[in-house]
VOGU-3710 file (C-alpha; in Angstrom, 3 decimals, decimal comma):
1> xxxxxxxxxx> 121,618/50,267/86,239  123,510/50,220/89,737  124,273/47,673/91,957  124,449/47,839/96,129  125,985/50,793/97,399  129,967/50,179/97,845  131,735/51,301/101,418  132,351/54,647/100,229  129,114/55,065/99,791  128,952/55,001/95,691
11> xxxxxxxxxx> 126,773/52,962/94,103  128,539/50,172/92,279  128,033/49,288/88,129  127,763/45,795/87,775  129,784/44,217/84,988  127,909/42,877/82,027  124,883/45,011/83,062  123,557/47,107/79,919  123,212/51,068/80,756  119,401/52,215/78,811
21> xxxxxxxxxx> 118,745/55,712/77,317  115,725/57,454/79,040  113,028/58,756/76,525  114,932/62,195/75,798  117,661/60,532/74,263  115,985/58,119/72,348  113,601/61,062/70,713  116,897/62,942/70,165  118,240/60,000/68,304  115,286/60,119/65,885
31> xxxxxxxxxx> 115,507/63,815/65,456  119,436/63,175/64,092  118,168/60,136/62,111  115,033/61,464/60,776  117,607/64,733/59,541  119,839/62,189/58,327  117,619/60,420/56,064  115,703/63,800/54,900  118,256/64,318/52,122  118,278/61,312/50,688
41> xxxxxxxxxx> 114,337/60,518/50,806  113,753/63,951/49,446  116,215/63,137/46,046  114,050/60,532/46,119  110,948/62,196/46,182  112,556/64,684/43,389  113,254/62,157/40,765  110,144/60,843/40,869  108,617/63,876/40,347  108,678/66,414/37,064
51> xxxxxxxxxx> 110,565/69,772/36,316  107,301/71,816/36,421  106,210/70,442/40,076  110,157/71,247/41,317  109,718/74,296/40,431  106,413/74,901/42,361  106,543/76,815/45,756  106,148/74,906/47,838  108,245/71,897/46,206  107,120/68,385/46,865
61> xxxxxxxxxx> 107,242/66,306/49,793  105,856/63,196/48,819  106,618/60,436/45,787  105,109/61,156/42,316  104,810/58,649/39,503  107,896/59,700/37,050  110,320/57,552/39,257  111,219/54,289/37,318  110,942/57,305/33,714  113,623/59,490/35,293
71> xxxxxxxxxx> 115,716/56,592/36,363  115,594/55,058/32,522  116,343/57,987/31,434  119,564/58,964/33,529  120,499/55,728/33,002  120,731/55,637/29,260  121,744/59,638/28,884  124,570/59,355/31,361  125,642/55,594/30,298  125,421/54,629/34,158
81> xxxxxxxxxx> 126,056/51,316/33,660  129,539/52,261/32,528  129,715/55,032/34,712  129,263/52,431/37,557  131,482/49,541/36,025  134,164/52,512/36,064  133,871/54,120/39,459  133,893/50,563/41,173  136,771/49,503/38,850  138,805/53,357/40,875
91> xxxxxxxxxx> 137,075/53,106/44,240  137,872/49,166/45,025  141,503/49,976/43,322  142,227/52,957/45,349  140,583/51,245/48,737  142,690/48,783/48,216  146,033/50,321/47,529  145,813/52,412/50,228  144,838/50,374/52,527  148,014/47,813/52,111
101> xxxxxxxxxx> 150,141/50,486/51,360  149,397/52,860/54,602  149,507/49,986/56,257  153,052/49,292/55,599  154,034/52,860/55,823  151,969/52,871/59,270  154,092/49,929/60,886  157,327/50,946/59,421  156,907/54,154/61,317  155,360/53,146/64,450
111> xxxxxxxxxx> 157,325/49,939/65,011  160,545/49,966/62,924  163,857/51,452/63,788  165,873/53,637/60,475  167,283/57,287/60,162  165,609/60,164/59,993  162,042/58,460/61,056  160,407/61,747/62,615  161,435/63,991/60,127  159,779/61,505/57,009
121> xxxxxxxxxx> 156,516/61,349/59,247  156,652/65,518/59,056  156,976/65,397/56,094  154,300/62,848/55,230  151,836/65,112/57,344  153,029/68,172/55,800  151,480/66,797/52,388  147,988/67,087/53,890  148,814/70,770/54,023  148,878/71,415/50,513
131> xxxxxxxxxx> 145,881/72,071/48,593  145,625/69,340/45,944  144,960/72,061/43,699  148,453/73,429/43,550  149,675/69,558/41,616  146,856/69,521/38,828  148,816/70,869/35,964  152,070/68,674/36,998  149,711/65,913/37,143  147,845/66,412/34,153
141> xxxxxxxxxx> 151,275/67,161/32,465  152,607/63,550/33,788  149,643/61,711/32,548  149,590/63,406/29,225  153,244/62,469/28,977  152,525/58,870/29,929  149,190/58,828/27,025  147,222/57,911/30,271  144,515/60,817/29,506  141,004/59,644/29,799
151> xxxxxxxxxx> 141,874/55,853/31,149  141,119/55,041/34,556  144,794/54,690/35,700  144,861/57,977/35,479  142,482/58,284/37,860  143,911/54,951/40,221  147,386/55,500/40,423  147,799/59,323/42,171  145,519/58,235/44,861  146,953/54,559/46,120
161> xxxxxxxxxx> 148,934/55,983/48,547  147,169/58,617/51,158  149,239/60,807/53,836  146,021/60,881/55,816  146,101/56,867/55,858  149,489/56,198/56,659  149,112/58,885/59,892  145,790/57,034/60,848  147,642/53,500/60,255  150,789/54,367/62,059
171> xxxxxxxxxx> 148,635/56,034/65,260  146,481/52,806/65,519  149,722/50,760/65,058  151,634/52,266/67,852  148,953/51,494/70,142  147,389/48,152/69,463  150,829/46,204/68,091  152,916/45,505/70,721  156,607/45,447/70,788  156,942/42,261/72,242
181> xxxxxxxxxx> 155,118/40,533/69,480  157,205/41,178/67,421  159,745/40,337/68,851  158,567/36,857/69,519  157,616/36,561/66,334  161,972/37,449/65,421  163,084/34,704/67,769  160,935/32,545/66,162  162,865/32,930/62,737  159,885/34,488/60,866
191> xxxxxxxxxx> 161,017/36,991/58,052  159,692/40,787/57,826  157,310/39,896/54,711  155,807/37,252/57,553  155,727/39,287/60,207  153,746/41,798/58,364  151,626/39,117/57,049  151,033/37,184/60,197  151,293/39,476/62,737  150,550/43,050/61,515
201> xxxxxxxxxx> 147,968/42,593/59,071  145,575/40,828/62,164  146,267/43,474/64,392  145,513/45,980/62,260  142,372/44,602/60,610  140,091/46,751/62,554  141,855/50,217/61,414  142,326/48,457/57,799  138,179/47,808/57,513  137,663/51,508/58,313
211> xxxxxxxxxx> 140,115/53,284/56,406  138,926/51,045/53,551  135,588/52,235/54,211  136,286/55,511/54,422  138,748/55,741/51,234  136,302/53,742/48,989  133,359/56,563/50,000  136,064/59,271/48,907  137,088/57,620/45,956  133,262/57,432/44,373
221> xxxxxxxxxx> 132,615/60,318/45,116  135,683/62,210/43,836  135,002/64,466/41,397  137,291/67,156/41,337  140,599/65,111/39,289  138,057/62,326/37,376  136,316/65,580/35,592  139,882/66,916/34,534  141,748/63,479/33,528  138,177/61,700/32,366
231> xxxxxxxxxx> 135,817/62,805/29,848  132,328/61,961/29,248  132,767/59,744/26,215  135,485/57,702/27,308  135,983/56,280/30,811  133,829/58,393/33,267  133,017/57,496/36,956  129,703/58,104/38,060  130,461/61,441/39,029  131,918/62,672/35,591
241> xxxxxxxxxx> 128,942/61,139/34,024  126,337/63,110/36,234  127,480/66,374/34,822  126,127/65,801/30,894  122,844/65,143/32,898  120,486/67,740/32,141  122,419/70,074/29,650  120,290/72,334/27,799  118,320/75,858/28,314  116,369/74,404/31,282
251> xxxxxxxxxx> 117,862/71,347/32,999  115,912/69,001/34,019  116,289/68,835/37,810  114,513/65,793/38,379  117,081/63,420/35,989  119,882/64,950/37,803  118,283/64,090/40,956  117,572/60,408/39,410  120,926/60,018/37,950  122,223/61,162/41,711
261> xxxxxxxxxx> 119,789/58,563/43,207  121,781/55,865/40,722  124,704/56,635/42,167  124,297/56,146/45,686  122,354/53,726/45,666  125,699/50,884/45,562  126,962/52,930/48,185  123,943/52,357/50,147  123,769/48,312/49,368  127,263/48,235/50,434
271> xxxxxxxxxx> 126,729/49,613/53,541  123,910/47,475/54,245  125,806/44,315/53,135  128,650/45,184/54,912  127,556/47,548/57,581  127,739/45,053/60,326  131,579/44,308/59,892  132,096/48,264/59,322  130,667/48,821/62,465  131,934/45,804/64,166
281> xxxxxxxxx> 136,087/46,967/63,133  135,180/50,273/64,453  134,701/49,450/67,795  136,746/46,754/67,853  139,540/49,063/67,157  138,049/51,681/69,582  138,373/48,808/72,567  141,853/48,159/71,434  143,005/51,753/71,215
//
């Protein structure tokens, strides 16, 4: 939508006028959404099916009657309600770790003054370099030391604190904090622990909901270090427990595909619960940037 033609002869936008998509981008929209959903519908359609009819060419495409069966069953052989006690028990610990703690990290080195700054931030984004493979055995040998082996802190602990967070935190720091503010907040005779907690903390809540977000989706589905410090029998996250899920000569593809459906489904509830305010600190925090 334009408004009258300026002097230059451009036509002019119109503040608080909303710009519409034309038909092309609204069908291309649907074609990204429809492809977005297909994965997830077609689990869906899977589980409810049987291991004979997923093995059919072609497979299914539409809901059969074995969904509630397969879902009781995943349930009870992979102990999901444990399974999911446990992974929200790691995911909300880790989310929250590393959000608070990259968040201090992130101010410290966008907005406070101590030797050898650039070269610690180097060396913090150096870590991202280095496959987490390479620190499994030290790890495991740590834990092992400690008795931590198959109990969650095992699982909480190596993970509160992400290089990838503290970079994000301290870019989105040094751009929406200003100087000044701090400042002000000095003069005023308010300590560090309240500047961070009065000043920072606001003006980073936007960053904070999405890298919260985004490290609580990582964290449930992790699977690579929960299937080496966790077993099955003791403290697994919902990822651990998926693997004893159709063990035998011929797996049964549709309890794997209900005992997958089990465990995205709190993923998906939180998302719809809190998708507004997910959204909302996301472009919040793209208007402040």
């Amino acid at each position: 939508m334009t408004g009258p033609a300026t002097t230059t002869g451009r036509p002019r936008v119109r503040a608080g006028r909303h710009l519409h998509g034309g038909h092309i981008t609204h069908a291309v929209l649907i074609v990204f959404t429809l492809g977005s959903l297909f994965p997830l519908v077609w689990t869906a359609i899977a589980a409810s099916r049987n291991n004979t009819r997923l093995a059919q060419t072609p497979p299914p495409f539409w809901f059969g009657g074995n969904l509630f069966k397969n879902l009781e069953i995943a349930w009870t052989d992979a102990n999901m309600g444990a399974a999911l006690l446990n992974t929200t028990v790691v995911a909300g610990s880790v989310a929250a770790g590393t959000v608070v703690f990259s968040t201090l990290a992130g101010f410290a080195f966008a907005k406070l003054r101590f030797r050898f700054k650039n070269l610690l931030m180097l060396l913090v984004i150096g870590t991202m370099m280095v496959p987490p493979q390479l620190s499994v055995v030290p790890l495991y040998m740590l834990i092992a030391e400690l008795s931590w082996t198959d109990r969650l802190q095992s699982v909480i602990l190596p993970t509160l604190v992400s290089a990838f967070g503290v970079f994000f935190m301290r870019q989105y720091l040094s751009e929406a904090l200003p100087t000044e503010l701090i400042e002000a907040a000095r003069m005023d005779g308010a300590s560090s622990w309240r500047v961070v907690w009065h000043v920072v903390f606001p003006a980073a809540r936007p960053a904070m909901a999405v890298l919260g977000m985004l490290t609580f989706v990582m964290a449930w589905n992790d699977f690579f270090w929960p299937i080496i410090a966790l077993t099955q029998n003791g403290s697994p996250t919902v990822q651990v427990a998926l693997t004893g899920l159709g063990r035998g000569y011929i797996p049964d593809q549709s309890v794997i595909m209900a005992g997958a459906l089990l465990g995205t489904l709190p993923l998906l509830l939180a998302f719809v619960v809190f998708g507004r305010q997910i959204v909302g600190g996301i472009m919040q925090g793209a208007v402040k940037g």
